[in-house]
C-alpha positions in Angstrom: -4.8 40.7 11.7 -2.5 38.3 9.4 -5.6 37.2 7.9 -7.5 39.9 7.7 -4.3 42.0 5.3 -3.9 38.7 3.3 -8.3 39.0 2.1 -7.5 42.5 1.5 -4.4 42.4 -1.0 -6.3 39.5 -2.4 -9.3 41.7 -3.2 -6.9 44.9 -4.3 -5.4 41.8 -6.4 -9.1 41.4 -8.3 -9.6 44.9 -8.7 -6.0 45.4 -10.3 -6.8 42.5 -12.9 -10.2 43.7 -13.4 -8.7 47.0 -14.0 -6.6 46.2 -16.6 -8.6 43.5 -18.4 -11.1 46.4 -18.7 -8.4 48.2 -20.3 -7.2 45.5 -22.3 -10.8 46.1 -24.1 -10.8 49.8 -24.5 -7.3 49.6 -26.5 -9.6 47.1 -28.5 -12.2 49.2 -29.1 -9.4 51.6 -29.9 -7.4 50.0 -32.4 -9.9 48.0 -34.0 -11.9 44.4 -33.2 -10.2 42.7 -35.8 -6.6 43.6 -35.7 -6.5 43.3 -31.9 -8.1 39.3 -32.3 -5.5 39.0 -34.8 -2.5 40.0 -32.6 -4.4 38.1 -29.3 -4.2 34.9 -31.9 -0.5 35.0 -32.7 0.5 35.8 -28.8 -1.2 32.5 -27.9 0.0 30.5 -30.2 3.4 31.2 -29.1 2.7 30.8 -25.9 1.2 27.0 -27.1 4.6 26.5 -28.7 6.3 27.6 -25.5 4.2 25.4 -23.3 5.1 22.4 -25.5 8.6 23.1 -24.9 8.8 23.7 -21.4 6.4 20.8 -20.7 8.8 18.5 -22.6 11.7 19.5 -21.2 9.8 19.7 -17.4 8.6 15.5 -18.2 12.5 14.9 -19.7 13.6 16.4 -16.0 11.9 14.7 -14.0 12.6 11.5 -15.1 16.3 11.6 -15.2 15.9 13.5 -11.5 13.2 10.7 -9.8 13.9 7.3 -12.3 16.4 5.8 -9.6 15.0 7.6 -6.6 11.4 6.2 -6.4 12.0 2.7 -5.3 15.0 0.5 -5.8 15.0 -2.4 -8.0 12.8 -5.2 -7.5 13.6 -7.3 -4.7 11.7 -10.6 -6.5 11.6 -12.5 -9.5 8.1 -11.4 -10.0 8.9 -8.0 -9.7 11.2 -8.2 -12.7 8.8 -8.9 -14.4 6.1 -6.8 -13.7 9.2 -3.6 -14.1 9.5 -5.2 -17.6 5.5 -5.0 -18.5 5.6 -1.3 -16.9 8.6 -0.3 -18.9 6.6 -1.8 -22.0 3.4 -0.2 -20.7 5.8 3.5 -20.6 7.1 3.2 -24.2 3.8 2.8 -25.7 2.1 5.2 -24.2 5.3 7.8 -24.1 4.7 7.5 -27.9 1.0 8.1 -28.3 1.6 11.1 -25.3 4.3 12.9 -27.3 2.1 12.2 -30.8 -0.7 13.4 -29.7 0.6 16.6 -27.5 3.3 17.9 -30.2 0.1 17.6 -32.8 -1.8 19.3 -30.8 0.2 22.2 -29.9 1.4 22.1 -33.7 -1.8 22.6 -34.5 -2.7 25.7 -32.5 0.2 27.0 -33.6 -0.2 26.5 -36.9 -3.5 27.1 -38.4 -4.2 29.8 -35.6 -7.2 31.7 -36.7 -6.1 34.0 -40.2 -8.2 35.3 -42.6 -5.9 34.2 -45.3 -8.1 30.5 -44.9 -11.2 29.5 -43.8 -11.6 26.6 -41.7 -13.0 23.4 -42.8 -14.8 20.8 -41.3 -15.5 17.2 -41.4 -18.6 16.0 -40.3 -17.6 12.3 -41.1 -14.6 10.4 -42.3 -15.0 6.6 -41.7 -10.9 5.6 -42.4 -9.8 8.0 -39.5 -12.5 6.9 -37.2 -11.5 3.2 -37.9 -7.6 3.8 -36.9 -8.1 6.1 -34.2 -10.4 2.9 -32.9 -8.8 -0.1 -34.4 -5.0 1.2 -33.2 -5.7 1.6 -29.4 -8.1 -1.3 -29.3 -4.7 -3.4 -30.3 -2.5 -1.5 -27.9 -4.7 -1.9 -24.9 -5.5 -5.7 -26.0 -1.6 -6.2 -26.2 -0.8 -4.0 -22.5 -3.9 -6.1 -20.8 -2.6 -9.3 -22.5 0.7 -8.5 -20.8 -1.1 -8.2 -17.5 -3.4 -10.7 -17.5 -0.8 -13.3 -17.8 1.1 -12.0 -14.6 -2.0 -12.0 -12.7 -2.5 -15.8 -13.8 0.7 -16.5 -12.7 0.7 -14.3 -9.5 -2.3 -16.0 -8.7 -1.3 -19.6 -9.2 -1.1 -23.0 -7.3 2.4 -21.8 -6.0 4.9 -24.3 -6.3 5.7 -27.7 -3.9 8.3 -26.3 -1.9 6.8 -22.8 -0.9 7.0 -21.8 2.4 3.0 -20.7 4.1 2.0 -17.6 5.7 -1.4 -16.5 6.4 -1.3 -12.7 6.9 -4.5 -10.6 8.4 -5.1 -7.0 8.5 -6.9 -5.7 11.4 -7.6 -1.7 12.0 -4.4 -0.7 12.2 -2.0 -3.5 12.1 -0.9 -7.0 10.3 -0.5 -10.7 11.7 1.3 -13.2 10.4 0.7 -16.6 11.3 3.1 -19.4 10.7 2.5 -23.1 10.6 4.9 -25.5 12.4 6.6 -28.5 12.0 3.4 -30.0 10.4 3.6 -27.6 8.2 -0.1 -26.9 8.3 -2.3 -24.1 9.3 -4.5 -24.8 12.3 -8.4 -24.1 11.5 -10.2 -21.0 12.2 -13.5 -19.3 13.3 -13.9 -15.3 13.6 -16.3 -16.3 16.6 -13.4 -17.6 18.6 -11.3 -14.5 18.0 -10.5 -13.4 21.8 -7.0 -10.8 21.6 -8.1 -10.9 25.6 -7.6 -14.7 25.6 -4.7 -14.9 23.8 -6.2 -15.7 20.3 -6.4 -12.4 18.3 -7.1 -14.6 15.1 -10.0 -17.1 16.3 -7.8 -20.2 16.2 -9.6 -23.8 17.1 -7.8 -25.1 19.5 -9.6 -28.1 18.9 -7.7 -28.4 15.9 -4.7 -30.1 16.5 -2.9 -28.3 13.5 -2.9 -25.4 15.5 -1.1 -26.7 18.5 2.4 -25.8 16.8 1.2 -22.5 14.6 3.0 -18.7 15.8 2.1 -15.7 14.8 4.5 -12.7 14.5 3.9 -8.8 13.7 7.3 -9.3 11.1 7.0 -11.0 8.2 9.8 -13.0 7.5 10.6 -14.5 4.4 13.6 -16.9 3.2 15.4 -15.5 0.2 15.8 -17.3 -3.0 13.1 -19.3 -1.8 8.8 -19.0 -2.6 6.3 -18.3 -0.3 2.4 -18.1 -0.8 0.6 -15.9 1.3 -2.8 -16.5 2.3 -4.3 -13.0 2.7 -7.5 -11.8 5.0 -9.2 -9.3 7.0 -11.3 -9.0 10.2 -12.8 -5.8 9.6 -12.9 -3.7 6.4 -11.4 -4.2 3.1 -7.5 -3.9 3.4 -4.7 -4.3 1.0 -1.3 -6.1 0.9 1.0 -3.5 -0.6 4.5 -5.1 -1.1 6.1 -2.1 -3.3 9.5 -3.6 -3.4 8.5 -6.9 -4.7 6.0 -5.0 -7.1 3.2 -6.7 -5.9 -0.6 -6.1 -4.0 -2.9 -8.1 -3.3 -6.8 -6.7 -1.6 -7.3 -8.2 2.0 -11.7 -8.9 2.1 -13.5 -9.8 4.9 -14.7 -13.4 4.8 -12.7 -14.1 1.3 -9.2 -15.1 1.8 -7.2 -14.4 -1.6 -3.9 -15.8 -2.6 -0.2 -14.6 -3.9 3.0 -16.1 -4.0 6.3 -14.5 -5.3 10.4 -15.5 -4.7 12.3 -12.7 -3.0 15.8 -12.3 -4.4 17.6 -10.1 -2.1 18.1 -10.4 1.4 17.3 -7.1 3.6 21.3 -6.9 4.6 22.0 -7.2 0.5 19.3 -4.2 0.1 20.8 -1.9 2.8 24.1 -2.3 1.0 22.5 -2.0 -2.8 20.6 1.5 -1.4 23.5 2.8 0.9 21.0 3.0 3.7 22.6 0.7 6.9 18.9 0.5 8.2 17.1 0.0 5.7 13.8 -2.3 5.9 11.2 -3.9 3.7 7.7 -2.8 4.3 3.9 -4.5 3.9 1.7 -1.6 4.0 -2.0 -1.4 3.4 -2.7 0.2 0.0 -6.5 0.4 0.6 -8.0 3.5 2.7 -9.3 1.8 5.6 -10.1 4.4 8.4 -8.5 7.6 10.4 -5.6 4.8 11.3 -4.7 4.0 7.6 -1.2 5.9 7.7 -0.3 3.7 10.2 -0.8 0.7 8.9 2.7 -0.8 8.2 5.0 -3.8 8.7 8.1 -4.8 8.5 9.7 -7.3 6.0 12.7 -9.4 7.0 14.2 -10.9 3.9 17.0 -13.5 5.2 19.2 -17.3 4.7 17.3 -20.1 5.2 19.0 -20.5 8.0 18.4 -17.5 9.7 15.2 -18.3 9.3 15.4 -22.0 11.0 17.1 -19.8 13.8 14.1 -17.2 14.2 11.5 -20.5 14.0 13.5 -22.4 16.8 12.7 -19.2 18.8 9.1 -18.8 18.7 6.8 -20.4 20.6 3.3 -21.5 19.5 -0.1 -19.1 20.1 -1.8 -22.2 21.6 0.9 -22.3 24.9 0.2 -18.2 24.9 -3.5 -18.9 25.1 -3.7 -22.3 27.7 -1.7 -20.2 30.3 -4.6 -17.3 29.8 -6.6 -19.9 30.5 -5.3 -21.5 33.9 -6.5 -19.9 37.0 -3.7 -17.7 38.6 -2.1 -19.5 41.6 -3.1 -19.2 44.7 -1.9 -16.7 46.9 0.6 -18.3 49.7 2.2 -15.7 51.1 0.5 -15.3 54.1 -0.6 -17.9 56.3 -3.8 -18.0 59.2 -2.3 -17.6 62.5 -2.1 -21.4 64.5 -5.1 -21.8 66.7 -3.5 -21.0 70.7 -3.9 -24.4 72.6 -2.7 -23.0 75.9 -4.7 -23.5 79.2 -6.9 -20.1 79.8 -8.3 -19.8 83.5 -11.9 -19.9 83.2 -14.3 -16.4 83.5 -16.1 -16.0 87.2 -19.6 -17.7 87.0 -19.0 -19.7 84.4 -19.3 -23.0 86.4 -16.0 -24.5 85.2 -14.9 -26.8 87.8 -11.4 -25.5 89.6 -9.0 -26.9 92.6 -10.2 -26.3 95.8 
């Protein structure tokens, strides 16, 4: 019934407006074509003026109200720098958006339609289509410029002492795999890849590298201190989305890709910076990957060096995980067969035993 009231007051709605717009044209007809188009000129080019001013004051607004409330500062030295290049990215185009929008509201205002001029046009005019052309081309060249040499550096050889982490996305969840005291991921193959076995990431046992390799569903990361992550997927295409470091990175299937960065704040400093006692880092996946793509989170633990010898002292390598999957269960010894009965019987009637006389 709800429904069924809400389609008819829209449709009394419609006939209202189409009432009155039909009305709006009789007082035309009325009072004259010309002198009704010039009073319909001047009411919207106040109302251009008054959407430049609201719209102003509505961008001004929101960024005092959301500038601190989006994200806290970046928690790496990478992100820094990337804040800088947006901030960079924000003034430049902050001025071309307020050029060109006050113009072109100025303009509708101020040479609305009047029969005092005529207006004039300009099939051609080689100087204004050279700097409306040559002056982006610069600012876009300078903003990619900008960009390009993060990604170079993002991208890098990361540097001697940076700790390894392989990370994988699966539908709907991350691994992260750890190399041990030889400080060397183990080999893989996606054929070997067995979550029933023990090996959700196809590790070759073979391989003794991966003897001594954990994996974990937390990333944690040493602060003050590098780390490279060696990113892939098992499925579909995926994406590393670190939003407090500032940083992404896609996850393909079959192409590992790269990414290193330094994180400057432990996850106890960050609670403390945001006033939020639990808050957490998160690696979510910035790629829509399937009905499970919400989902798709981690959490980051940003921490000492040595909290982080403490956590690795605790874990114990997939390889044990997966050679106890693989030993056959003990046998069952709680019950034992009955001891065969050894005592004399007397023998059946005809059986032609031979007896006392």
């Amino acid at each position: 019934m709800a429904v069924f009231f809400a389609i008819l007051m829209a449709l009394l709605l419609f006939v209202v407006i189409f009432q009155i717009a039909k009305a709006s044209e009789y007082v035309a007809v009325l009072k004259g074509e010309k002198s009704s188009r010039a009073q319909a000129n001047k009411v919207n080019a106040f109302l251009m003026i008054s959407f430049l001013v609201l719209g102003l004051f509505g961008v001004y607004f929101c960024n005092e109200e959301l500038k601190d409330k989006l994200l806290p500062r970046a928690a790496s030295i990478q992100g820094v720098a990337i804040d800088h290049m947006m901030n960079i990215t924000l003034v430049i185009t902050g001025i071309v958006f307020l050029a060109t929008q006050i113009t072109l509201f100025t303009f509708a205002f101020r040479y609305r339609s009047s029969e005092k001029r005529k207006a004039k046009y300009f099939p051609e005019n080689n100087k204004l289509e050279l700097a409306w052309t040559i002056i982006p081309a610069l600012a876009m060249t300078v903003l990619v410029g900008i960009g390009l040499k993060h990604w170079f550096e993002l991208t890098s050889e990361a540097p001697a002492n940076a700790m390894v982490v392989e990370v994988t996305g699966h539908q709907f969840n991350w691994f992260f795999r750890y190399p041990g005291k030889d400080g060397e991921l183990g080999k893989k193959n996606y054929q070997l890849i067995d979550p029933g076995k023990n090996n959700p990431l196809g590790q070759d046992w073979s391989d003794p590298a991966n003897q001594d390799d954990f994996v974990s569903s937390v990333l944690y990361l040493v602060v003050n201190r590098p780390v490279k992550l060696i990113i892939n997927s098992q499925d579909v295409v995926h994406d590393v989305g670190l939003p407090y470091f500032r940083l992404k990175m896609d996850a393909v299937p079959g192409i590992p890709t790269t990414l290193w960065f330094t994180p400057t704040i432990t996850t106890a400093q960050m609670a403390r910076i945001t006033g939020d006692d639990n808050f957490t880092y998160k690696l979510i996946c910035d790629q829509l990957c399937g009905k499970g793509h919400y989902s798709m989170v981690a959490n980051i633990v940003v921490e000492t060096q040595a909290e982080f010898d403490q956590f690795v002292s605790q874990q114990k390598p997939q390889y044990q995980f997966a050679m106890a999957s693989l030993k056959p269960p003990p046998a069952d010894t709680s019950s034992k067969a009955a001891p065969a009965d050894t005592s004399a019987k007397p023998a059946a009637a005809g059986s032609g035993a031979s007896g006392l006389r």
